[in-house]
C-alpha positions in Angstrom: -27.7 7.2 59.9 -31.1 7.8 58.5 -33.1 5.1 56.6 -32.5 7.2 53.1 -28.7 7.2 53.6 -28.5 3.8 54.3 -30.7 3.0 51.1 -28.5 5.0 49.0 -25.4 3.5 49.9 -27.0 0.2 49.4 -28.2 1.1 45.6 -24.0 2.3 45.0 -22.9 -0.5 46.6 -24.9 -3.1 44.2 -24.3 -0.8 41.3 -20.3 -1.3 42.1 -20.5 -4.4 42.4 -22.7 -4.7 39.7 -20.1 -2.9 37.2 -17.0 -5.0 39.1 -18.9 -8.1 38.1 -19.5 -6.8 34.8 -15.4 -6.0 34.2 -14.8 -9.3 35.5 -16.9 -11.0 32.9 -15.6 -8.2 30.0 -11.7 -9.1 31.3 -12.8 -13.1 31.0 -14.5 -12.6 27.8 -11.3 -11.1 26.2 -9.0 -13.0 27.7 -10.3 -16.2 26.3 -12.1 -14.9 23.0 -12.7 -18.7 21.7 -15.2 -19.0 24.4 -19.3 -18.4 24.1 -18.9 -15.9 26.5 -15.2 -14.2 24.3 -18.1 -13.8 21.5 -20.7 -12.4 23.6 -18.0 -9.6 24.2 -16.7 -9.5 20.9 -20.2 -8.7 19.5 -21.4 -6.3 22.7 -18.5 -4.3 21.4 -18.9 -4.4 17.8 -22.5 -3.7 18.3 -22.3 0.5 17.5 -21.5 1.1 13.5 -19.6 4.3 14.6 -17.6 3.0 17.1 -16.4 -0.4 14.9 -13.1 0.9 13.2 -11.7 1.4 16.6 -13.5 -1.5 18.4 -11.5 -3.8 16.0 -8.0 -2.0 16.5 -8.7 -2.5 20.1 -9.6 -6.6 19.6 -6.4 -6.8 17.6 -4.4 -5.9 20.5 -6.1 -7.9 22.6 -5.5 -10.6 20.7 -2.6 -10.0 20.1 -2.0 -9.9 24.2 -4.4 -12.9 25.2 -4.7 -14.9 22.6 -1.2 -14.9 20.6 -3.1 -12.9 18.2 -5.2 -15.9 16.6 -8.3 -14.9 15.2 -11.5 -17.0 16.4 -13.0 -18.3 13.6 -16.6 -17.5 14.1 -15.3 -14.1 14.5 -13.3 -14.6 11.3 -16.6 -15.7 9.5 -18.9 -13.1 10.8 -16.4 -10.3 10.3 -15.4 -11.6 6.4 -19.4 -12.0 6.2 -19.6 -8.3 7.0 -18.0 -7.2 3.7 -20.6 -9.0 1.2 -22.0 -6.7 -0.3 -19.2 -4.6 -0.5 -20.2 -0.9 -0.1 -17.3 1.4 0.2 -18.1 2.5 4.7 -15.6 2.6 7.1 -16.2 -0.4 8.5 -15.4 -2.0 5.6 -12.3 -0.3 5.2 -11.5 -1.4 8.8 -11.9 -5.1 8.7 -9.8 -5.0 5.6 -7.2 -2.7 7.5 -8.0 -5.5 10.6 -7.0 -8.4 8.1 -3.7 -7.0 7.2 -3.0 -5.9 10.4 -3.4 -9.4 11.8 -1.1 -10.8 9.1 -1.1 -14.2 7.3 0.4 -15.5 10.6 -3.0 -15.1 12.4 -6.0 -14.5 10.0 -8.6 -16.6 9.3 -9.7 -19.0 5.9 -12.7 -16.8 5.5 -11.4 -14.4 3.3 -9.9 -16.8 1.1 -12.8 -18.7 1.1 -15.3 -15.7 -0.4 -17.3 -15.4 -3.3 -15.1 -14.2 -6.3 -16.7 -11.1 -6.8 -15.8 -10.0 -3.4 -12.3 -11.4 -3.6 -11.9 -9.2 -6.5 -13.5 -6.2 -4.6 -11.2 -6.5 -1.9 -8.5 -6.5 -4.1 -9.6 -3.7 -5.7 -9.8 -1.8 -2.4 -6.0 -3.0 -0.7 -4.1 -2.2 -4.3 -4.9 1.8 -4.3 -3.6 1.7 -0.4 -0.4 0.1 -0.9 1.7 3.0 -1.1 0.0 4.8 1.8 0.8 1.8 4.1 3.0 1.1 6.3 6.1 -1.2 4.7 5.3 -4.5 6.5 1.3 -3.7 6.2 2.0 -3.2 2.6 4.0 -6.5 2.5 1.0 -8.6 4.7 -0.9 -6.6 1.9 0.5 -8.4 -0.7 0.2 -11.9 0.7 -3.4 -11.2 1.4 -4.1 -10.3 -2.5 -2.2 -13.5 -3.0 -4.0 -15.4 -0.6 -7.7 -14.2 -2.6 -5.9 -14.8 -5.7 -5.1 -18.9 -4.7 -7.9 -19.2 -2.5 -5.5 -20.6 0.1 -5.4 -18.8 3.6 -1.3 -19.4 2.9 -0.7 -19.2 6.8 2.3 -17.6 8.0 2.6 -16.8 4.4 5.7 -15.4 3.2 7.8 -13.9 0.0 11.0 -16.0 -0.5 13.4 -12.5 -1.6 11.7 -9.9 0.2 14.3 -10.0 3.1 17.4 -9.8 3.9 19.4 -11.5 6.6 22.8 -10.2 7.2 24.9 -10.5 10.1 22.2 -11.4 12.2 19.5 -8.3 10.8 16.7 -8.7 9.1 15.7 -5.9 7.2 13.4 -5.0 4.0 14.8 -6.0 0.0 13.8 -2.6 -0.5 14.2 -3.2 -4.4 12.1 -6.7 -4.6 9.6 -4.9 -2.1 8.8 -2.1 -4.9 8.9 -4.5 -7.5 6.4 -7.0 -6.0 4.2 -3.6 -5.4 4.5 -2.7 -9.4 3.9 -6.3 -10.3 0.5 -6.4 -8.4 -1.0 -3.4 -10.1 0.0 -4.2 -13.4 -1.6 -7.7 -13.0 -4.5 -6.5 -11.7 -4.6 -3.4 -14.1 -8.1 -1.7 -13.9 -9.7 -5.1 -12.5 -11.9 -5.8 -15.4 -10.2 -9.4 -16.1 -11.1 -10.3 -12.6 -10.7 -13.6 -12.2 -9.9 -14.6 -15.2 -6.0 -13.4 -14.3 -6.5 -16.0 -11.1 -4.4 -18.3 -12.9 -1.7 -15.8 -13.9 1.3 -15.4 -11.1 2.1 -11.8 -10.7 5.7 -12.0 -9.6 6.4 -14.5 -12.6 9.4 -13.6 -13.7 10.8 -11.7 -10.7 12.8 -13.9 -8.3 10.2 -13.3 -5.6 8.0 -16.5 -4.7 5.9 -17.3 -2.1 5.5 -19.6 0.4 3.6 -20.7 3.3 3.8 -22.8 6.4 1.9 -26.4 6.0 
């Protein structure tokens, strides 16, 4: 075999084990996403602006699959920082979408934990949506609005009267879910008594009430 062959295969042998090395270290870095190296992955990926939106549905399954779906909370942070100042992209739209997605069972305090104005921004953004969503997106939906509104992460947050267990089903109070939707916009109206309306409960009232674990 000639010197140049031998070469060659020696250059694709380091670059496969280069990459194999590489996966190994991706693999580790989602599988355990609360470690330094889990960050230095997260933020590799999230790294291209036009490949963001789908980054984060990707990290939400993986989550979802290594972690239980819990949110890191530097991640939480940096991604919640991301959205200050507010402008309207995709990649806004996609952490917000991210944050529902995740639910109040594994989100972070960082949104709850924002400046007002950008509470009320987000707000602003998830009401329009609500009826384009998804029925259990629009419900996380609601419990994020109520989570800015009581700046309280209200994990594993839930609406006492928006389900109904029968016979051993659980399905949708289709009636208190539309109500609870109708009740939100008309508190918030056009937004221009945000947050003076913080201490006003939207589903007063209604026999819907929230709750959330301790």
């Amino acid at each position: 075999m000639s010197f140049i062959k031998l070469l060659f295969r020696s250059k694709l042998f380091r670059i496969a084990s280069a990459l194999l090395v590489l996966l190994g270290l991706t693999f580790y870095g989602l599988a355990e996403p609360r470690t330094s190296l889990g960050h230095i992955v997260f933020h590799v990926g999230y790294a291209l602006p036009p490949t963001r939106p789908a980054f984060l549905k990707f990290y939400h399954w993986s989550l979802a699959e290594f972690e239980g779906g819990y949110l890191p909370s530097g991640i939480d942070e940096f991604l919640i920082y991301q959205l200050t100042p507010l402008e309207g992209s995709a990649e806004e739209t996609a952490i917000i979408d991210f944050q529902i997605k995740q639910s109040s069972d594994r989100w972070g305090r960082a949104a709850s934990r924002m400046h007002e104005t950008y509470q009320g921004q987000v707000i602003s953004h998830v009401l329009p949506c609500l009826d384009d969503m998804s029925d259990e997106d629009a419900v996380s939906a609601m419990v994020l609005i109520e989570s800015l509104r009581q700046e309280d992460p209200l994990f594993k947050g839930r609406f006492d009267g928006m389900r109904i267990h029968q016979g051993g089903n659980d399905s949708l109070n289709r009636p208190a879910f539309n109500e609870a939707k109708v009740k939100y916009k008309a508190w918030w109206g056009d937004g221009t008594n945000w947050p003076g309306i913080r201490s006003v409960d939207p589903l007063a009232g209604t026999e819907l009430k929230v709750w959330s674990s301790p």
